[in-house]
C-alpha positions as CSV (number, residue, x, y, z in Angstrom):
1,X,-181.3,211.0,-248.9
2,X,-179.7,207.8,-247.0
3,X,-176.2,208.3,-246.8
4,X,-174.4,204.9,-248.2
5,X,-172.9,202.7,-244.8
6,X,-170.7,199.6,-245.5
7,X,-169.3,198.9,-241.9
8,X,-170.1,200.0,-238.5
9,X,-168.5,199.4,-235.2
10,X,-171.3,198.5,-232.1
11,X,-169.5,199.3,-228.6
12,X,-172.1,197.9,-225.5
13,X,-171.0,195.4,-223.1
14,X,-175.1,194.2,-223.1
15,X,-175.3,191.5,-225.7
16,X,-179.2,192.1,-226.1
17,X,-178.8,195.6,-226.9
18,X,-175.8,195.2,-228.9
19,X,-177.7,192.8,-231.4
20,X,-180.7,195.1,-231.1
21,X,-178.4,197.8,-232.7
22,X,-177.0,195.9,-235.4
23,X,-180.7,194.6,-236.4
24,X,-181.8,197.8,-236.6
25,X,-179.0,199.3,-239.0
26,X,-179.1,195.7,-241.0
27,X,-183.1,196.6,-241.7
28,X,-182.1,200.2,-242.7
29,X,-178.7,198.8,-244.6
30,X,-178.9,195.1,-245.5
31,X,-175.6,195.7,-247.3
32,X,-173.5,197.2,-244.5
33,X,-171.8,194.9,-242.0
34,X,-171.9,195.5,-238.6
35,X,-168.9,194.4,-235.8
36,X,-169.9,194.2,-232.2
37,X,-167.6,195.0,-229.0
38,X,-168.3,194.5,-226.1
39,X,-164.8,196.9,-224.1
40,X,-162.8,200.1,-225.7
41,X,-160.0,198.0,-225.8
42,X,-161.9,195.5,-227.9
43,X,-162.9,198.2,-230.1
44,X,-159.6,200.3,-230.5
45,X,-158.3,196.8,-230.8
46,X,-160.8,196.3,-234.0
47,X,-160.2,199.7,-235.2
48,X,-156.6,198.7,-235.8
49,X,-157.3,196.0,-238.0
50,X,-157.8,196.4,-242.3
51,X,-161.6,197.1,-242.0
52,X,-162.1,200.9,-241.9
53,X,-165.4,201.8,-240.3
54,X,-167.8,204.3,-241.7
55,X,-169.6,205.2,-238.2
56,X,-169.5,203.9,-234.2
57,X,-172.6,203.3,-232.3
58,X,-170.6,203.7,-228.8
59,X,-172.0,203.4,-224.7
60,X,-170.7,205.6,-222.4
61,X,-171.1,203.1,-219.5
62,X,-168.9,200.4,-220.1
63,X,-166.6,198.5,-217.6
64,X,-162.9,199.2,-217.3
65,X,-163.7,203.4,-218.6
66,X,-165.1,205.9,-216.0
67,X,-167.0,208.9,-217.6
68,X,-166.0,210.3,-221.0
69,X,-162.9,208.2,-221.1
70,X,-164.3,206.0,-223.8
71,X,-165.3,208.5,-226.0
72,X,-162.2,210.3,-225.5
73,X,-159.8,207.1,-225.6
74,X,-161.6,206.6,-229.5
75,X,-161.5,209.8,-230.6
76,X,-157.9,210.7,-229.7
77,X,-156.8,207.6,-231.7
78,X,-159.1,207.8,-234.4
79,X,-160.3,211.8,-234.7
80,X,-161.8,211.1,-238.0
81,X,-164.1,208.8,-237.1
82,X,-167.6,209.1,-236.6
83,X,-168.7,208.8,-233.0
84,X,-172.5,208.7,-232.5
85,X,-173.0,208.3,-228.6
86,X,-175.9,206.5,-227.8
87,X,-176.7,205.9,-224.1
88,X,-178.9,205.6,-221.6
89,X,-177.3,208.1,-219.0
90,X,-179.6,210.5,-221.1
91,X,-179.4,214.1,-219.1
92,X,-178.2,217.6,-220.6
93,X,-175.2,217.7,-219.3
94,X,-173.9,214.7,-220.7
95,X,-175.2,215.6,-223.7
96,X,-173.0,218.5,-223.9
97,X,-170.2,217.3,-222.7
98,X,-170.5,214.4,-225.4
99,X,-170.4,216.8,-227.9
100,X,-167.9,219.1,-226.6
101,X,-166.0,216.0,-226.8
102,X,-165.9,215.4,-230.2
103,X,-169.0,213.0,-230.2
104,X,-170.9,213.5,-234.0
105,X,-174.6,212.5,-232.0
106,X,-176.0,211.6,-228.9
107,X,-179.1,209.2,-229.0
108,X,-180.6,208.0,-225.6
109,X,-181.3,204.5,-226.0
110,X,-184.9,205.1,-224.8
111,X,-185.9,206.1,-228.5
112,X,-186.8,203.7,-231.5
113,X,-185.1,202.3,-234.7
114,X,-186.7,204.5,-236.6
115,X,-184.5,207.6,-234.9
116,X,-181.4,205.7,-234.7
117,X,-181.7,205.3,-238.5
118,X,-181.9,209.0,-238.9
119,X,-179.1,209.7,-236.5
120,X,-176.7,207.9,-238.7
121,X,-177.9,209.4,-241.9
122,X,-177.5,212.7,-240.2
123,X,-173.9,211.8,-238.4
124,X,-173.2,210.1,-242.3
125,X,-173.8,213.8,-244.0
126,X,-171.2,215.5,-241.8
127,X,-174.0,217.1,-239.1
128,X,-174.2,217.0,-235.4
129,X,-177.5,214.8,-234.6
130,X,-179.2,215.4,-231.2
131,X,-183.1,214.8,-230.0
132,X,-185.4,217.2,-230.2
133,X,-185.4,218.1,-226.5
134,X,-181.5,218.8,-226.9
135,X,-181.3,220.7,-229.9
136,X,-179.0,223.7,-230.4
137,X,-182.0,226.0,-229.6
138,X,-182.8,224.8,-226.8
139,X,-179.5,223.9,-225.0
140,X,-178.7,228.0,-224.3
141,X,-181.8,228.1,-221.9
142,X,-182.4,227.2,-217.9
143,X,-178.4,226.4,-216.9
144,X,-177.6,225.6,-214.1
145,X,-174.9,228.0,-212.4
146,X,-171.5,228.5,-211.8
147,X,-170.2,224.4,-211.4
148,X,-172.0,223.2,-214.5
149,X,-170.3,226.0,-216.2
150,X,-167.3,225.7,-214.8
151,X,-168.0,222.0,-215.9
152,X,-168.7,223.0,-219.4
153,X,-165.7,225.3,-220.1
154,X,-163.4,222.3,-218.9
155,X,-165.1,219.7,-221.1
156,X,-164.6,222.6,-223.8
157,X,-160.8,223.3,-223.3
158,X,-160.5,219.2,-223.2
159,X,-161.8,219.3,-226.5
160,X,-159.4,222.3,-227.8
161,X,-156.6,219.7,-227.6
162,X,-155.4,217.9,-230.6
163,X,-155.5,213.9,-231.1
164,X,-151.8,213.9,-229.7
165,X,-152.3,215.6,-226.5
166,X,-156.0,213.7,-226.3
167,X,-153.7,210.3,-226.2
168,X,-151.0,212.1,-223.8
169,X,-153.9,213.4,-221.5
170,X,-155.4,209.8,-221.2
171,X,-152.0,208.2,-220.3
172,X,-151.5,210.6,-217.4
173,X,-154.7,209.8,-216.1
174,X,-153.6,206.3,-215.8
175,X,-150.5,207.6,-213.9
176,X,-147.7,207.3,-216.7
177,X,-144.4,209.2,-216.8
178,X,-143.5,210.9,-219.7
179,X,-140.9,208.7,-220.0
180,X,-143.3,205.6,-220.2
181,X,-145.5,208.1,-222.8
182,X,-142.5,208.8,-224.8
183,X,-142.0,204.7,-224.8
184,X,-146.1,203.9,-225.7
185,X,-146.0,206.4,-228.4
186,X,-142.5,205.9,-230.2
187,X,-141.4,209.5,-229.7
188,X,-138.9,211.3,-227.4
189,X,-139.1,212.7,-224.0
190,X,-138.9,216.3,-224.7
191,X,-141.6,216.0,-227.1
192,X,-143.8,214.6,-224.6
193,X,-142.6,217.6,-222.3
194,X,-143.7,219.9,-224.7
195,X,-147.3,218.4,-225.2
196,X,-147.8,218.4,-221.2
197,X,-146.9,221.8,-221.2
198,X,-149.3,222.5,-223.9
199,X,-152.2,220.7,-222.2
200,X,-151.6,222.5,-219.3
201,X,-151.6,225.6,-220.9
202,X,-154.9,225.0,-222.8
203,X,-156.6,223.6,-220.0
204,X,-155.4,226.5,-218.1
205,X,-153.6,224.5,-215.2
206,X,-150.4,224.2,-213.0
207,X,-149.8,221.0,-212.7
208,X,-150.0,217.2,-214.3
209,X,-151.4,216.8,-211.2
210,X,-153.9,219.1,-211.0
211,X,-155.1,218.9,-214.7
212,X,-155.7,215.1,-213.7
213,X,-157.7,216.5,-211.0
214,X,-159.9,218.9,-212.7
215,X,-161.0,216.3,-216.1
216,X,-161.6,213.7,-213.8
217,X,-164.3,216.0,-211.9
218,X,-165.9,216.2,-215.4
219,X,-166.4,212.4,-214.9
220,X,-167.5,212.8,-211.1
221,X,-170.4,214.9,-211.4
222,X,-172.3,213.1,-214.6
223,X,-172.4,210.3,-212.1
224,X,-171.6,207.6,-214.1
């Protein structure tokens, strides 16, 4: 059954494939409407603003993010929302990670408007969608040693942390102080201490420093 979709958020900074994607879920859904962005901060920008959006159709390769700092930028702000990933940079590992990271779907852009409708109705029911090649079957088989692994259990503690620490995280990786977190989020200092010392604890780390370090390597090695 076709779950019922009113408004969806488009994030590509290609044009072409951006209207591509809204055809395709107009055909499926002439009712729904859909908003296009072409940058996060267009998006969280339009995320903000009265229209709540039943799904986003969101690129990992976008200017102004590196890696997974999209995804992650959305889904600390807005953890109820549905993310469905859909790229081109289709490989395993990014598949993982996208889902460790609290993407709802990943659909390489290499497949037709017939599968993106189904991703959505799948993503729309409350399930994790993923091509066949990818499914949860098939992703325990042929790793690849000790770094992706090591890769993995990162992009896993990353996603341990709650919306809060998510934003916090994000903000030291653009070099803030706590004091200039404490300012961007309306809250005090010391709670801002207490969430660093949380994220370091749950991404087992010493350091602001060093937990900057290792979640950017996540980035790094999906080559982006």
């Amino acid at each position: 059954m076709m779950s019922a979709i009113s408004n969806v958020l488009v994030v590509d900074d290609h044009p072409m494939f951006r209207a591509a994607l809204s055809t395709a879920v107009k055909l499926a859904h002439p009712a729904s409407n859909c908003t296009e962005s072409a940058s996060i901060d267009e998006a969280i920008q339009l995320l903000g603003e009265a229209v709540t959006f039943d799904i986003a159709l969101v690129d990992l390769k976008i200017p102004g993010v590196s890696g997974f700092d999209g995804l992650l930028r959305i889904r600390s702000l807005y953890p109820r929302l549905p993310v469905l990933v859909v790229s081109g940079l289709d490989c395993k590992r990014i598949v993982d990670e996208s889902i460790m990271l609290g993407a709802a779907g990943f659909l390489p852009k290499s497949l037709d408007q017939g599968e993106l409708v189904s991703a959505m109705d799948v993503v729309m029911q409350g399930d994790v969608f993923l091509p066949d090649k990818y499914r949860a079957e098939n992703l325990s088989d042929n790793t690849s040693g000790h770094e992706e692994n090591a890769e993995l259990g990162m992009a896993e503690r990353v996603a341990s942390l709650t919306p809060q620490q998510l934003r916090v995280l994000t903000m030291l990786q653009e070099g803030l102080l706590n004091k200039q977190i404490a300012y961007e989020l309306g809250v005090g200092s010391s709670t801002i201490k207490k969430h660093v010392s949380e994220i370091l604890r749950k991404l087992k780390v010493n350091s602001r420093t060093q937990a900057v370090i290792e979640v950017s390597k996540i980035d790094q090695q999906t080559v982006f």
